[in-house]
MIDREN-312112 format. One record per residue: x, y negated, z of N, C-alpha, C, O in turn. Coordinates in pm, whole numbers, plus 50000, padded with zeros to 5 digits. Example, Ala and Ser with C-alpha at 12.3 -4.5 7.8 and 13.67 -1.06 7.14 Angstrom:
<pts>
513195056950780512305045050780513205033050780514245033250846 512855022550708513675010650714512904999750787513414988650804 
</pts>
This chain:
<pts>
470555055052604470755067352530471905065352432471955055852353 472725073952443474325073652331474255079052167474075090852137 474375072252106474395069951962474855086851939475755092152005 474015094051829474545104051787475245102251628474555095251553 476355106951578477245109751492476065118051389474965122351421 476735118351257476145128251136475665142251194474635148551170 477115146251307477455157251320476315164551434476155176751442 475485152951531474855155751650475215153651759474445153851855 476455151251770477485152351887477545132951943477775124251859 477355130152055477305113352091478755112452086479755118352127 478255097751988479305088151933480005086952035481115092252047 479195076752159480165070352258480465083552325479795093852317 481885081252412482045092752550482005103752514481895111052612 482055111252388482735121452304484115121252322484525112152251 485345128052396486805125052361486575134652180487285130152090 485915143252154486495148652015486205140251899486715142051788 484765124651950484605120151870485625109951825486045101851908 486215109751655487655096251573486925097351461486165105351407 487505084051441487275086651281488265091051221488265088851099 489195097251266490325106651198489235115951138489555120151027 488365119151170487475134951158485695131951087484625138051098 486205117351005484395115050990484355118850806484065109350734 484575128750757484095129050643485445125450524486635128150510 484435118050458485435112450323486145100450371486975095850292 486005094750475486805082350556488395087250633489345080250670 488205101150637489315105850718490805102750674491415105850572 491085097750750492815095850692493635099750842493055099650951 494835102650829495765106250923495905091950994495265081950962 496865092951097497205083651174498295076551096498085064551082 499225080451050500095076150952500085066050867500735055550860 498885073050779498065064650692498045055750733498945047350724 496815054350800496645041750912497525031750905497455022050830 498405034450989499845024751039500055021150948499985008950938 500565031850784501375025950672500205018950578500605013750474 498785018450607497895004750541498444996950609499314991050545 498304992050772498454983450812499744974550794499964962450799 500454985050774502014978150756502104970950602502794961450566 501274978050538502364970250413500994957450395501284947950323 499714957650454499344946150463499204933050550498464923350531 500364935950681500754928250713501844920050644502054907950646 502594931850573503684925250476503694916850377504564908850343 502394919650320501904911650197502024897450263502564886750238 501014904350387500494884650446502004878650453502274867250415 502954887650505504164875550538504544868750428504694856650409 504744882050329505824875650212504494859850139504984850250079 503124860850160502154855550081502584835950177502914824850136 502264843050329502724832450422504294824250407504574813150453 505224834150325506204825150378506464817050214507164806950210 505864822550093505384817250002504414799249999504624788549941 503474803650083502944791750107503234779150213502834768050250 504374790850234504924774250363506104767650257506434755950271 506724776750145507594770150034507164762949937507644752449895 505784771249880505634765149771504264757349755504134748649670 503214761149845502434760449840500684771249826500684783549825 499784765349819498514775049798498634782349666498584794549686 498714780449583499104784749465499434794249430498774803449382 501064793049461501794801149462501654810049559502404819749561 500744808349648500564823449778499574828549707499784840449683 498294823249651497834832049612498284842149465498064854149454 498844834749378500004843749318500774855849353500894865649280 501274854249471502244861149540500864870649591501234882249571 499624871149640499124879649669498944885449534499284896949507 498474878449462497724887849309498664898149269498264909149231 500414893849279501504899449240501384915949283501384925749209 501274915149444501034927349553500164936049547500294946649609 499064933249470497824938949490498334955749444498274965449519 498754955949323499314972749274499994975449356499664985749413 501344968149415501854980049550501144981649646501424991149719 499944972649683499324981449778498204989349735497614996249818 497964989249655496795000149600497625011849545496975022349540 498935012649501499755023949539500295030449667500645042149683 500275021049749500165027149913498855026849971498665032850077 498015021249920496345026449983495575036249928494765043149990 495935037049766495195049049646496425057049600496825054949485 497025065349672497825064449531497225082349476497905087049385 496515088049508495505097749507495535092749333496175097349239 494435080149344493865072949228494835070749108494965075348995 495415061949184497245054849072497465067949009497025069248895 498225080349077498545090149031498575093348992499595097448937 496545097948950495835103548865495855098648696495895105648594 495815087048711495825080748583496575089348462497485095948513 496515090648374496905098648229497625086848170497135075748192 498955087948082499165082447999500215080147916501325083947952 500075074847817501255082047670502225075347688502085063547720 503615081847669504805079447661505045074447537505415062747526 504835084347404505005084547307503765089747276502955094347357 503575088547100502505097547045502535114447041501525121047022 503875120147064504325131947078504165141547191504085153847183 504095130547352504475139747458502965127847537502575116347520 502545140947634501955128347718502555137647852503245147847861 501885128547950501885134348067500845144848122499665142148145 501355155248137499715167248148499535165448322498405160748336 500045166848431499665169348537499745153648618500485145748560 499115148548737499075137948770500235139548908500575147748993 500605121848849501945123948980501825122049141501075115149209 502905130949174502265134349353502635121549383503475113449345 501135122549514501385109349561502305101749660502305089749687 503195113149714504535106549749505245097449671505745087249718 505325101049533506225090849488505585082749424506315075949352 504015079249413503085062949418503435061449488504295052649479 503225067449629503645053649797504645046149793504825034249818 505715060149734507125054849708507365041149645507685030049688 507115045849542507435031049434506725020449520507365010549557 505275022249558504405017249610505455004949735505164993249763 506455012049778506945003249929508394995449839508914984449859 508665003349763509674995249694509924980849641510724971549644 507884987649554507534972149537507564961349602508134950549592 506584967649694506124954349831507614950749897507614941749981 508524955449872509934948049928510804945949783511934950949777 510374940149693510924933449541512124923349620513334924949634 511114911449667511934899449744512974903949835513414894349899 513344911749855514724917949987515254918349829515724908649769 515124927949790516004933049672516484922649615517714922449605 515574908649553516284899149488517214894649548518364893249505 516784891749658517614884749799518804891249772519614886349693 518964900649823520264910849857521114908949736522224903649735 520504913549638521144909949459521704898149476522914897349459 520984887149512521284873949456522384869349637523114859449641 522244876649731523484871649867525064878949778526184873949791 524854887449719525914897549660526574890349546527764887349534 525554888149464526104874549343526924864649372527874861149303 526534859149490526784847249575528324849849610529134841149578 528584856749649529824865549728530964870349664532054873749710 530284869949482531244879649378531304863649317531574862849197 531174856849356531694839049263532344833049359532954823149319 532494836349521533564834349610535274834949604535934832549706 
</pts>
């Protein structure tokens, strides 16, 4: 007998049954991919950390990551957050979460950026 869903409808051998469509779990396909991506990324930059420096320093390098990816996994959450500029002005509405993801991927690629900065440096003392 085939597992029934919240909804009534069997789990298995359902084509309408995804978890694109289960509730408060639902996320796009997108989504998806862009969790998976920037936490494969972590692992590299964490991996190629620990083949340089050691355990240590990878787990460092993860602790470092954790906010860009909870800005590309929450940024709903990040967004939401309230908070003072000054004692004069605050922020009244919470920021869209395009530009958490945003910053969010910027972050998780810091190390290109140094890189690139520091191949360019390299090049301007040539």
């Amino acid at each position: 007998m085939a597992r029934k869903d919240t909804r009534g409808r069997e789990a298995e051998g359902d084509p309408a049954w995804s978890f694109d469509q289960q509730g408060d779990y639902a996320i796009s396909r997108t989504q998806r991919i862009e969790r998976i991506a920037a936490i494969a990324i972590t692992l590299l930059w964490a991996g190629l950390v620990f083949r340089s420096s050691g355990f240590g320093d990878a787990l460092r390098s993860v602790a470092f990551y954790l906010i860009p990816l909870a800005c590309i996994w929450r940024p709903d959450l990040l967004g939401g957050i309230g908070m003072r500029v000054s004692p004069f002005t605050a922020i009244d509405g919470p920021t869209p979460e395009r530009v958490v993801r945003i910053c969010g991927w910027l972050w998780l690629f810091f190390p290109v950026w140094i890189y690139l900065a520091a191949k360019l440096f390299m090049q301007s003392l040539e």
